[in-house]
C-alpha positions as CSV (number, residue, x, y, z in Angstrom):
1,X,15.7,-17.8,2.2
2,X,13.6,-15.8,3.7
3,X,9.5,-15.9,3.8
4,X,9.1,-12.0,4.8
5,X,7.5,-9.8,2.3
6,X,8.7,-6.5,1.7
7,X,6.9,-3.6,-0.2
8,X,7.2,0.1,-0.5
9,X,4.3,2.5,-0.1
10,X,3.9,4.4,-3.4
11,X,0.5,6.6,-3.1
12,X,-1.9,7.1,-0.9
13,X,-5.6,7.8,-0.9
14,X,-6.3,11.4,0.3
15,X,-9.3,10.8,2.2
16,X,-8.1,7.2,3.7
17,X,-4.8,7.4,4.1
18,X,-4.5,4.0,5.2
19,X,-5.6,3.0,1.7
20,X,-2.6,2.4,-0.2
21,X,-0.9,1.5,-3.8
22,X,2.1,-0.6,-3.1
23,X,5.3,-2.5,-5.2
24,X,7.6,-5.1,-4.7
25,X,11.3,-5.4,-5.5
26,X,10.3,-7.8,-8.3
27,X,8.0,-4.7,-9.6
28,X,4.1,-6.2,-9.2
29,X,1.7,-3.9,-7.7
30,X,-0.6,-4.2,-5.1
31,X,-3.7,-2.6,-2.8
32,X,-3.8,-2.4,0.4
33,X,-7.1,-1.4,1.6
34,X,-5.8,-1.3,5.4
35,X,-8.6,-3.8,6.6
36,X,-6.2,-6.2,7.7
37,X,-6.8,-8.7,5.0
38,X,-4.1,-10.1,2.3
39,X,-2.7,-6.9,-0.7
40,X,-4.2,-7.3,-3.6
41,X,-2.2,-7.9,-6.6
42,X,-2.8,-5.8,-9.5
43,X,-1.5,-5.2,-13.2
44,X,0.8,-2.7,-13.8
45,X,-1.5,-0.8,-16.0
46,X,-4.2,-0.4,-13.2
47,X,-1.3,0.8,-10.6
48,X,-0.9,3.8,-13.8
49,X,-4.5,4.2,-13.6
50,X,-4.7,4.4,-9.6
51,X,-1.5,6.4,-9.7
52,X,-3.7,9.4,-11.9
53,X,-6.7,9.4,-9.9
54,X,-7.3,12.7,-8.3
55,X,-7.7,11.1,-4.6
56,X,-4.2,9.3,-4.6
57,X,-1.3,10.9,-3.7
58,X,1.8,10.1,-4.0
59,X,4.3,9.3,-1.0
60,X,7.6,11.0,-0.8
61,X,10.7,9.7,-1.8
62,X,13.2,7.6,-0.9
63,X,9.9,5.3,-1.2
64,X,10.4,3.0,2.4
65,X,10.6,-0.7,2.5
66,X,8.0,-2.0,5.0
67,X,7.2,-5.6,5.9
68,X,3.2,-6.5,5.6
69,X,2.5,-6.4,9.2
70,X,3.9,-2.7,9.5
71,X,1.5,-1.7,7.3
72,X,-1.4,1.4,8.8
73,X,-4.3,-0.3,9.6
74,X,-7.9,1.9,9.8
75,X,-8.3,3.4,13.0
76,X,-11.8,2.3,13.4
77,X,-10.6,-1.6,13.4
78,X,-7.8,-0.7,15.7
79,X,-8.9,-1.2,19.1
80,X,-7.8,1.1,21.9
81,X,-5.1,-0.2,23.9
């Protein structure tokens, strides 16, 4: 079995679009805050709640499968290469 961790993008914030609401195939939510640290697991009803702020938006569908590390990072932590 497999260790990897897949998610799919669902929203994104407008300003920080490395900022973002993801799921899982077993449906639990999660932020991402694109800081390189762990997702953050979150009920379903605060994913609805993110979901209708004005400053997400949501990502276009088919929603991608991504592993963790594929994830955007912020630019400002990336360093040039």
């Amino acid at each position: 079995m497999s260790s990897t961790m897949y998610v799919q993008p669902i929203a994104s914030h407008e300003e920080y679009p490395e900022r973002l609401l993801l799921r899982d195939g077993d449906d639990q939510w999660y932020l991402w805050s694109g800081d390189g640290q762990d997702i953050e697991p979150i009920p379903a009803d605060l994913a609805a709640w993110v979901l209708d702020r004005p400053e997400m938006r949501m990502l276009p569908r088919p929603h991608m499968w991504f592993e963790l590390s594929c994830l955007p990072l912020n630019p400002a932590l990336v360093s040039d290469r």
